[in-house]
DRENDO-1510 file (C-alpha; in Angstrom, 1 decimal, always signed):
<recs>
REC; n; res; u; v; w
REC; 1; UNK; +23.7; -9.0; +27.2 .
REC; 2; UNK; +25.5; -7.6; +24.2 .
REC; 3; UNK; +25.4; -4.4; +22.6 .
REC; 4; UNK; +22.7; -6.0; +19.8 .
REC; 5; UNK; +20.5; -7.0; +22.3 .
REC; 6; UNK; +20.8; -3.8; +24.2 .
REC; 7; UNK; +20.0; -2.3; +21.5 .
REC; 8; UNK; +16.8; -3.9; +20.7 .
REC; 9; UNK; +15.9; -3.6; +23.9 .
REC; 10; UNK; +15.9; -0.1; +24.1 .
REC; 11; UNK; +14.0; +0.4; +20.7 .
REC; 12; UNK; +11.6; -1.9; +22.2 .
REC; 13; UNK; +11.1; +0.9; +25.5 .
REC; 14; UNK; +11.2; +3.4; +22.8 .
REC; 15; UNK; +8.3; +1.8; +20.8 .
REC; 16; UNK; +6.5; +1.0; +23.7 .
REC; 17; UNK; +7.0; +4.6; +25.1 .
REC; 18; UNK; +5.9; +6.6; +21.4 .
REC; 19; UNK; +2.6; +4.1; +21.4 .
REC; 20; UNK; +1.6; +6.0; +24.8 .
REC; 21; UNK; +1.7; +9.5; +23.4 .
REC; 22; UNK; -1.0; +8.0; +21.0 .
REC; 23; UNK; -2.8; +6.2; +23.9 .
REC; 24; UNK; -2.1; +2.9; +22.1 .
REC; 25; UNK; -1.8; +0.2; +24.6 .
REC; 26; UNK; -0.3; -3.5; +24.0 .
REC; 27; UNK; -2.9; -6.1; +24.1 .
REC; 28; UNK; -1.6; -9.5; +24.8 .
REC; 29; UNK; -4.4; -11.6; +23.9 .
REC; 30; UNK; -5.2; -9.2; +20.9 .
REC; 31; UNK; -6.7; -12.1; +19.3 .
REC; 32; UNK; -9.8; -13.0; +21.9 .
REC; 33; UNK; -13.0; -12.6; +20.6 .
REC; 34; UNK; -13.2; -10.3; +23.5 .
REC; 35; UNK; -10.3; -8.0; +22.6 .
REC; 36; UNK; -12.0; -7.5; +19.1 .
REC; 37; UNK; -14.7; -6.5; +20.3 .
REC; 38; UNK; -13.3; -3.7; +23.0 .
REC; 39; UNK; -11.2; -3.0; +20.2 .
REC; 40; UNK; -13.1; -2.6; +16.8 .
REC; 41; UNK; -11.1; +0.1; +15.2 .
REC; 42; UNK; -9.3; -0.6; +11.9 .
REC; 43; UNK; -7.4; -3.9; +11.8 .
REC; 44; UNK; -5.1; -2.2; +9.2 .
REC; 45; UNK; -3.9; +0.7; +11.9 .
REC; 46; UNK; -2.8; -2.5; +14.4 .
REC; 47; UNK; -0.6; -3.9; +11.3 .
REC; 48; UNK; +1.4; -0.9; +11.0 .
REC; 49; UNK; +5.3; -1.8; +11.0 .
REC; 50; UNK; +8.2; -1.0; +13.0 .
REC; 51; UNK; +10.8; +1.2; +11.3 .
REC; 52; UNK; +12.1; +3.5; +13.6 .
REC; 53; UNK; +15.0; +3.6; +11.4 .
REC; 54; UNK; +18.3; +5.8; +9.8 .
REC; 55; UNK; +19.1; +4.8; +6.5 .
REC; 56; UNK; +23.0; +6.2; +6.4 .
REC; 57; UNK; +23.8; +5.1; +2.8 .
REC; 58; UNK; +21.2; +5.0; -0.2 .
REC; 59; UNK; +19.2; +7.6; -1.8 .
REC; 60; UNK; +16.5; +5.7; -1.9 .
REC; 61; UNK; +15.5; +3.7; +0.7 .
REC; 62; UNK; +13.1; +2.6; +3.9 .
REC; 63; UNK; +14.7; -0.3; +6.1 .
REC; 64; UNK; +12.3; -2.0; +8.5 .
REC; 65; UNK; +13.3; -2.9; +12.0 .
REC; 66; UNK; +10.9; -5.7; +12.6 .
REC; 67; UNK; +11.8; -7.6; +10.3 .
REC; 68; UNK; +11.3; -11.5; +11.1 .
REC; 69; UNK; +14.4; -13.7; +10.0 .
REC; 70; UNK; +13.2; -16.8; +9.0 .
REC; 71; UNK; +17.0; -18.3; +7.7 .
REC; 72; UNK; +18.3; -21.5; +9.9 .
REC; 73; UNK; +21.6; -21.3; +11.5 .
REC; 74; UNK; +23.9; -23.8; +13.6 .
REC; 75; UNK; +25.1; -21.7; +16.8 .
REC; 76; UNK; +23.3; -21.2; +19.6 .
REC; 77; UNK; +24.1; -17.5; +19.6 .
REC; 78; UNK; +22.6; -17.0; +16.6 .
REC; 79; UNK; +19.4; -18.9; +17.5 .
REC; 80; UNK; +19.1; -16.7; +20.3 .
REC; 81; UNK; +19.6; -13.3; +18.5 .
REC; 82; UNK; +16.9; -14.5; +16.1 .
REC; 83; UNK; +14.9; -15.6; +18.9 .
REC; 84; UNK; +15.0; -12.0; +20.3 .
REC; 85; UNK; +14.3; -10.5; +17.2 .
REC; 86; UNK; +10.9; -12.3; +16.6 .
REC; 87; UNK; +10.2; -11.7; +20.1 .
REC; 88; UNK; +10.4; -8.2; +19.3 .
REC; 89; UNK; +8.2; -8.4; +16.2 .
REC; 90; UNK; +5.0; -10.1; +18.0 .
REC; 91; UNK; +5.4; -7.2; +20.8 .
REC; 92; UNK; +5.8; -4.3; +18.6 .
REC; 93; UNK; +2.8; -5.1; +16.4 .
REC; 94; UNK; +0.5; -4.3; +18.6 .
REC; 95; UNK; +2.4; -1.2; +18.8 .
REC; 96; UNK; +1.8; +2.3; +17.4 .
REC; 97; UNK; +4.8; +2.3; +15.0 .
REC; 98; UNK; +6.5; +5.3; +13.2 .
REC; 99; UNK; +8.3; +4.7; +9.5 .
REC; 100; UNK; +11.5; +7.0; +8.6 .
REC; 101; UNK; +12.5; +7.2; +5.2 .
REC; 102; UNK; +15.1; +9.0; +2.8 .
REC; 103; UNK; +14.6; +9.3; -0.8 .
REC; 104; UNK; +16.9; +11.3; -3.6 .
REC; 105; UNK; +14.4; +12.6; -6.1 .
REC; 106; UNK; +16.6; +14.3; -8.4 .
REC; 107; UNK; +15.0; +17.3; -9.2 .
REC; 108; UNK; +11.5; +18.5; -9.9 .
REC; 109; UNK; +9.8; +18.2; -6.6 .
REC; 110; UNK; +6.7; +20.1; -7.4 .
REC; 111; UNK; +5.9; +17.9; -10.3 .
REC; 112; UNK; +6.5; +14.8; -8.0 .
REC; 113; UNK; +5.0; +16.2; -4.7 .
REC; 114; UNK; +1.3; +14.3; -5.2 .
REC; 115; UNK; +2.9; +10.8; -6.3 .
REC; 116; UNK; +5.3; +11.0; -3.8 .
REC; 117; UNK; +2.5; +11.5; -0.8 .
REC; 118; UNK; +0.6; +9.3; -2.5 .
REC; 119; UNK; +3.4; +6.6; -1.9 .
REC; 120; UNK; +3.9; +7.8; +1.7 .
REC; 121; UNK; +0.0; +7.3; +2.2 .
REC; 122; UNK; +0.3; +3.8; +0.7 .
REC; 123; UNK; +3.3; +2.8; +2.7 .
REC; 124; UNK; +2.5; +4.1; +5.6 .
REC; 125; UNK; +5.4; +6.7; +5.9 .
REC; 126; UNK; +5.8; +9.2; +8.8 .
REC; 127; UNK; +8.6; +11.3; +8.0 .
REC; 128; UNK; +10.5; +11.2; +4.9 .
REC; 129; UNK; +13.8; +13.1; +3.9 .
REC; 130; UNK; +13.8; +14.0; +0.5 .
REC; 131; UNK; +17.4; +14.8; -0.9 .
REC; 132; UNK; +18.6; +16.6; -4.0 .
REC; 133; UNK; +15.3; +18.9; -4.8 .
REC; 134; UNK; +17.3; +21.1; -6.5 .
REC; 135; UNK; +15.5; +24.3; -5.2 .
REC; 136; UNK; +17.5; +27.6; -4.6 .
REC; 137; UNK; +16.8; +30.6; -2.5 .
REC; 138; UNK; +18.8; +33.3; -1.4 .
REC; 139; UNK; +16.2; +34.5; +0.9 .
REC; 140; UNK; +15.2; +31.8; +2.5 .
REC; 141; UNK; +14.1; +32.2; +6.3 .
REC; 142; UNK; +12.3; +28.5; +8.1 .
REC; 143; UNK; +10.9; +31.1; +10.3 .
REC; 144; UNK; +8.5; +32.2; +7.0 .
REC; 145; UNK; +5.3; +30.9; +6.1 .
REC; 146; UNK; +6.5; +29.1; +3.1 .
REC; 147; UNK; +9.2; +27.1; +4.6 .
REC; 148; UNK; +6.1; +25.0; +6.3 .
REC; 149; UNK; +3.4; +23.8; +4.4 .
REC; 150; UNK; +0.2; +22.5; +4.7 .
REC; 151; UNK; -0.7; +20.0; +2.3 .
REC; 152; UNK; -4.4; +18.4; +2.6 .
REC; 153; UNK; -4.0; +14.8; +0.7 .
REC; 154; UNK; -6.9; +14.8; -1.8 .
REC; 155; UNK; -8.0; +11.6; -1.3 .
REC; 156; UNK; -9.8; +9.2; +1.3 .
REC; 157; UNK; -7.1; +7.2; +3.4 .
REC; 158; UNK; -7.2; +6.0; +7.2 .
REC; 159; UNK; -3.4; +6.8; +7.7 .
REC; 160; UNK; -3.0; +10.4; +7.5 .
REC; 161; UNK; -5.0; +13.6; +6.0 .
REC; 162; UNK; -2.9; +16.3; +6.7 .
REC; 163; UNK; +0.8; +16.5; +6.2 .
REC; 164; UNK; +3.3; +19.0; +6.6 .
REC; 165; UNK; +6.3; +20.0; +4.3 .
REC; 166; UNK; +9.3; +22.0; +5.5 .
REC; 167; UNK; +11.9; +23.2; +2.6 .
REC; 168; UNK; +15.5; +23.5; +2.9 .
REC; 169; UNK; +16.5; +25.3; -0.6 .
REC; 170; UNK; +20.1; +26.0; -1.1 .
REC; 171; UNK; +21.2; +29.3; -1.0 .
REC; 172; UNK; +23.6; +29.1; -3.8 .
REC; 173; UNK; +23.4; +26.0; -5.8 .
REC; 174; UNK; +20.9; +24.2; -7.8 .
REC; 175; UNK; +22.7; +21.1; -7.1 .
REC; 176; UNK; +21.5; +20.5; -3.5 .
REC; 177; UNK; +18.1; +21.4; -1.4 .
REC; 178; UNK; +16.2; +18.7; +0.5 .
REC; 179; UNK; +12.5; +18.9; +1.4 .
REC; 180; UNK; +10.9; +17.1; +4.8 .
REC; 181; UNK; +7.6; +15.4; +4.9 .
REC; 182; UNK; +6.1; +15.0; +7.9 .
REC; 183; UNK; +2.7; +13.1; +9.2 .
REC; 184; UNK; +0.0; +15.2; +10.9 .
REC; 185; UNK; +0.3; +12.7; +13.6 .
REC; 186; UNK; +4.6; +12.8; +14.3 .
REC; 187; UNK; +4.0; +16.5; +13.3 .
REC; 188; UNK; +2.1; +16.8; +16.6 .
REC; 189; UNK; +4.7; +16.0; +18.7 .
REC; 190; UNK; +7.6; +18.1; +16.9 .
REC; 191; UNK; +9.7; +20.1; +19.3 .
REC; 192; UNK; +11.8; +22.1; +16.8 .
REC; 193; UNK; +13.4; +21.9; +13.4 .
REC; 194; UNK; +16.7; +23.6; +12.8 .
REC; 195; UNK; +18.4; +24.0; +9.4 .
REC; 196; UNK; +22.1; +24.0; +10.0 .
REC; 197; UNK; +23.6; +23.4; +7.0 .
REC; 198; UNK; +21.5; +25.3; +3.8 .
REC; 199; UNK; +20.6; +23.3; +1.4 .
REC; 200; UNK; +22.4; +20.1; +2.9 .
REC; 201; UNK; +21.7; +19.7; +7.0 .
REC; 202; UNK; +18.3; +19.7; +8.6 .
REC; 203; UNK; +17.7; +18.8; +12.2 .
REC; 204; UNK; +14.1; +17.9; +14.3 .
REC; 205; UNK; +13.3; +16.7; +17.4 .
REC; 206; UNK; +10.3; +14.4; +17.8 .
REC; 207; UNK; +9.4; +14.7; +22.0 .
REC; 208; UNK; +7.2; +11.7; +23.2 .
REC; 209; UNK; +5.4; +10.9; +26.5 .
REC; 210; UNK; +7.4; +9.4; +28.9 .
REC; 211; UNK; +10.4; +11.8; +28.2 .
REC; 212; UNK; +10.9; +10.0; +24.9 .
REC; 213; UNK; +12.8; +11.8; +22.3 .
REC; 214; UNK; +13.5; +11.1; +18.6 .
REC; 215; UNK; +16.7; +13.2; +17.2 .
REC; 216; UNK; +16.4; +13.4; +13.4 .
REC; 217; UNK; +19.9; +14.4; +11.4 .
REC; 218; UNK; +18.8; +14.3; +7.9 .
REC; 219; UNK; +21.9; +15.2; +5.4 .
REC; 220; UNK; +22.7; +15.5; +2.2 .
REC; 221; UNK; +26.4; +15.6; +1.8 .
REC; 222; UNK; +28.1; +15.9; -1.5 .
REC; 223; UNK; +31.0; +13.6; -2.8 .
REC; 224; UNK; +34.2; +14.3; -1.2 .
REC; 225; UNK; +36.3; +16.3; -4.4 .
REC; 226; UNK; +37.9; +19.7; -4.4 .
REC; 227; UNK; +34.9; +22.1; -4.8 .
REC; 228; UNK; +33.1; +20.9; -2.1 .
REC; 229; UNK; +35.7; +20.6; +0.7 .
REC; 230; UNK; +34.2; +23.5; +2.9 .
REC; 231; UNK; +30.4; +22.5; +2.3 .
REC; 232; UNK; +31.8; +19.2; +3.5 .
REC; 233; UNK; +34.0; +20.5; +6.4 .
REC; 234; UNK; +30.9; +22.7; +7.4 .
REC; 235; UNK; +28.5; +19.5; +7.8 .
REC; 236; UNK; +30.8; +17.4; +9.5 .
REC; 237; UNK; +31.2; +20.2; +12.2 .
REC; 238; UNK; +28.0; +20.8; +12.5 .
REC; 239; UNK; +26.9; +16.7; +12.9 .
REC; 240; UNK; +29.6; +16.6; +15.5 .
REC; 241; UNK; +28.6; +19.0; +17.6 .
REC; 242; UNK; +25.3; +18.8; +17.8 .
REC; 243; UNK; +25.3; +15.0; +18.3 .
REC; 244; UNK; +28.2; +16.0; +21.0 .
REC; 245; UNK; +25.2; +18.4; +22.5 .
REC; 246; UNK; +22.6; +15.2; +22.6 .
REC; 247; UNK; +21.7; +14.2; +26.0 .
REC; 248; UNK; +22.7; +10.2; +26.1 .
REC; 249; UNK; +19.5; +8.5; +27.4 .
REC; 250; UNK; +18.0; +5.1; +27.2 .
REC; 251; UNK; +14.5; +6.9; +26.1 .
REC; 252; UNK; +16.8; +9.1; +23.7 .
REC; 253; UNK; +16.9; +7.9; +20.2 .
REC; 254; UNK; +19.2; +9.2; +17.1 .
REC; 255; UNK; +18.1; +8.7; +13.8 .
REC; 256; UNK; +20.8; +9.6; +10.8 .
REC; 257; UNK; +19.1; +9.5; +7.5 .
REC; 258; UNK; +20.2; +10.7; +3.7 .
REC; 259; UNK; +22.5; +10.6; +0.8 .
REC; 260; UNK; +25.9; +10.4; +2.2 .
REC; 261; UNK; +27.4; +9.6; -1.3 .
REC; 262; UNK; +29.4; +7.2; +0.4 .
REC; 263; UNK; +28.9; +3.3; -1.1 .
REC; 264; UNK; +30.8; +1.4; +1.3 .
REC; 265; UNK; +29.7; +3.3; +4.6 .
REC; 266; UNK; +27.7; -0.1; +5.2 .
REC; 267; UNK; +31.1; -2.0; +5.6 .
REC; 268; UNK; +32.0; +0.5; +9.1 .
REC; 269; UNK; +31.9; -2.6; +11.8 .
REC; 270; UNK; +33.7; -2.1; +15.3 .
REC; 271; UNK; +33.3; +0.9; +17.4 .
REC; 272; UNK; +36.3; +3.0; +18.3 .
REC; 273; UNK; +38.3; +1.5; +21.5 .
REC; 274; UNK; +40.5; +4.3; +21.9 .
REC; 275; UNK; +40.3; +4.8; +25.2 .
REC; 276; UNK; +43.3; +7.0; +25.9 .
REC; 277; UNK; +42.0; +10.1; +23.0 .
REC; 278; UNK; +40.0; +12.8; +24.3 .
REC; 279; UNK; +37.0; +14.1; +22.9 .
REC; 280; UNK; +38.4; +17.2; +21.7 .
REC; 281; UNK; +41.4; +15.0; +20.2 .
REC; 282; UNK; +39.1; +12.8; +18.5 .
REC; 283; UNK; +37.1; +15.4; +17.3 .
REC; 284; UNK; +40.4; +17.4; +15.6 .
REC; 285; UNK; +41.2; +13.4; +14.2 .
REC; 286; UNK; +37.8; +13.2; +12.6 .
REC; 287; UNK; +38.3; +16.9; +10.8 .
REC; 288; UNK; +41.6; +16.0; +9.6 .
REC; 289; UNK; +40.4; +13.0; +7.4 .
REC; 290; UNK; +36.9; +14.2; +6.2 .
REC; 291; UNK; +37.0; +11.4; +3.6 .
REC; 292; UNK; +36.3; +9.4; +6.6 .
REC; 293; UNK; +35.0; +11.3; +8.8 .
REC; 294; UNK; +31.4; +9.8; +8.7 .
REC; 295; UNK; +32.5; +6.4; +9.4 .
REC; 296; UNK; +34.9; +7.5; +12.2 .
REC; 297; UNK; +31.6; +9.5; +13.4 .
REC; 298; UNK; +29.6; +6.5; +13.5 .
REC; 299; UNK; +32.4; +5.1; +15.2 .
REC; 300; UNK; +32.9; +7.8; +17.9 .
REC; 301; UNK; +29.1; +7.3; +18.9 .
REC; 302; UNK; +29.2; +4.1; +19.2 .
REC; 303; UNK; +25.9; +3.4; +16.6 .
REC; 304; UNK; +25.0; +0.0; +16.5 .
REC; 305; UNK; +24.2; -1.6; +12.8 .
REC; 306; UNK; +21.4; -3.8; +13.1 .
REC; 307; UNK; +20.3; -3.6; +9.1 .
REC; 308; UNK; +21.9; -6.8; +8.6 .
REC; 309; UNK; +20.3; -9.1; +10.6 .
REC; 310; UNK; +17.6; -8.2; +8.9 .
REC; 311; UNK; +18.1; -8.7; +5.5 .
REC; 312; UNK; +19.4; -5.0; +4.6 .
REC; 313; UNK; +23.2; -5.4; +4.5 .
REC; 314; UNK; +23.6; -2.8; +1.8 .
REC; 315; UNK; +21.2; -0.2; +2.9 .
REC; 316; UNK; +22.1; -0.5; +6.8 .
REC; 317; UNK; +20.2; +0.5; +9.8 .
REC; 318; UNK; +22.4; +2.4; +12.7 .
REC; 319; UNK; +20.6; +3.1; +15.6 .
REC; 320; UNK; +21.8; +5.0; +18.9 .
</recs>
């Protein structure tokens, strides 16, 4: 089986794994009069769509995993990759599915925070990243009050009432800050948030039934000039050694989302095959060319790009 298939396979575990912390259990003859009537609950909650996703390049974008392919091809390898994919997508409907997304707003959160729920409401959207909020604080502490907030959606919806919004100002410049957005229902299951970068670098950890975990790195890195060497330097290290720190399980899942202000990140293909370079050697290699050092870190952990069987070949999909 190779790595793709692997790949799918444990996303497929993972999805299965999530849909049992919300007691959502896969029904294979979901479409027997006697299933719908066991089952009478919202037709529109079963449709939901797979995206446990990263989007690593564009600042505004939501890349489903489920995708179905529907393009012809020749080889037999091809037929069979396709094959899996739509297997996936009949068994993952049924599913209890989670949607990642990353968005760059540009500014002026507060006067876009009610169209932009109203979007996540509409699409369905767990957990969104929003990059470039341009919100300073000197004094900012996540352990306050105001660095989670409640926010009630005024309106009737069967996806989600309740959502919850965690800030990351920058403690200096107005050019930066990021906001999360997180669904009452992923909310539940958050194990911690850590802001490791101001401004720039946000981490969470999602833990599901089943010892099923969802690693969020949500970043917002600046393009690679002069006056932002160290702010670069400083997220680099930080996304190195805390995805260093990750336990590597099957049921373990890392999600890398955000503005990497990179445009031809997409185009990293094979994984590093240095064999003979330590991990303390690759790491010093990786901080000695920072104006690669995110495709070299994709590289290192070996993060598979599925986007483009899917139809997403410029806003890619990377999945470990």
């Amino acid at each position: 089986m190779d790595k793709t298939k692997k790949t799918l396979q444990r996303l497929r575990n993972t999805v299965t794994n999530i849909s049992s912390s919300f007691n959502i259990k896969f029904n294979k003859n979901k479409n027997t009069p006697q299933n719908l009537q066991k089952n009478p609950e919202n037709t529109s909650e079963k449709s939901k769509k797979s995206n446990i996703n990263h989007n690593i390049l564009s600042s505004s974008s939501s890349s489903p995993v489920n995708t179905k392919n529907n393009n012809q091809s020749n080889s037999s390898e091809t037929q069979h990759i396709k094959a899996t994919f739509h297997n996936y997508s009949d068994v993952s409907s049924d599913y209890k599915q989670l949607i990642f997304a990353t968005h760059n707003i540009r500014g002026g959160f507060q006067s876009k925070k009610d169209d932009i729920i109203r979007l996540m409401v509409i699409k369905k959207i767990d957990f969104l990243h929003l990059c470039e909020t341009k919100e300073r604080d000197n004094n900012f502490d996540i352990a306050k009050s105001k660095a989670h907030i409640k926010y009630t959606v005024p309106f009737n919806n069967d996806f989600c009432k309740t959502f919850f919004i965690i800030n990351n100002p920058d403690k200096i410049s107005i050019g930066s800050g990021s906001r999360l957005i997180i669904s009452e229902q992923l909310h539940n299951q958050l194990e911690s948030t850590k802001i490791l970068t101001q401004g720039r670098y946000i981490t969470n950890i999602f833990n599901f039934k089943n010892k099923t975990k969802i690693y969020t790195h949500s970043l917002y890195l600046p393009s690679y000039d002069v006056k932002h060497v160290e702010t670069y330097k400083n997220i680099i290290s930080n996304l190195l050694e805390n995805l260093d720190k990750q336990s590597n399980k099957t049921n373990h899942v890392t999600l890398l989302l955000g503005d990497f202000n990179i445009p031809e990140l997409y185009q990293i293909k094979a994984p590093l095959r240095q064999k003979t370079t330590s991990g303390d050697d690759l790491r010093n290699e990786i901080m000695k060319n920072l104006p690669k050092s995110m495709g070299l870190i994709i590289q290192k952990f070996d993060l598979v790009h599925i986007g483009g069987k899917f139809d997403h070949n410029t806003t890619p999909t990377f999945y470990s």
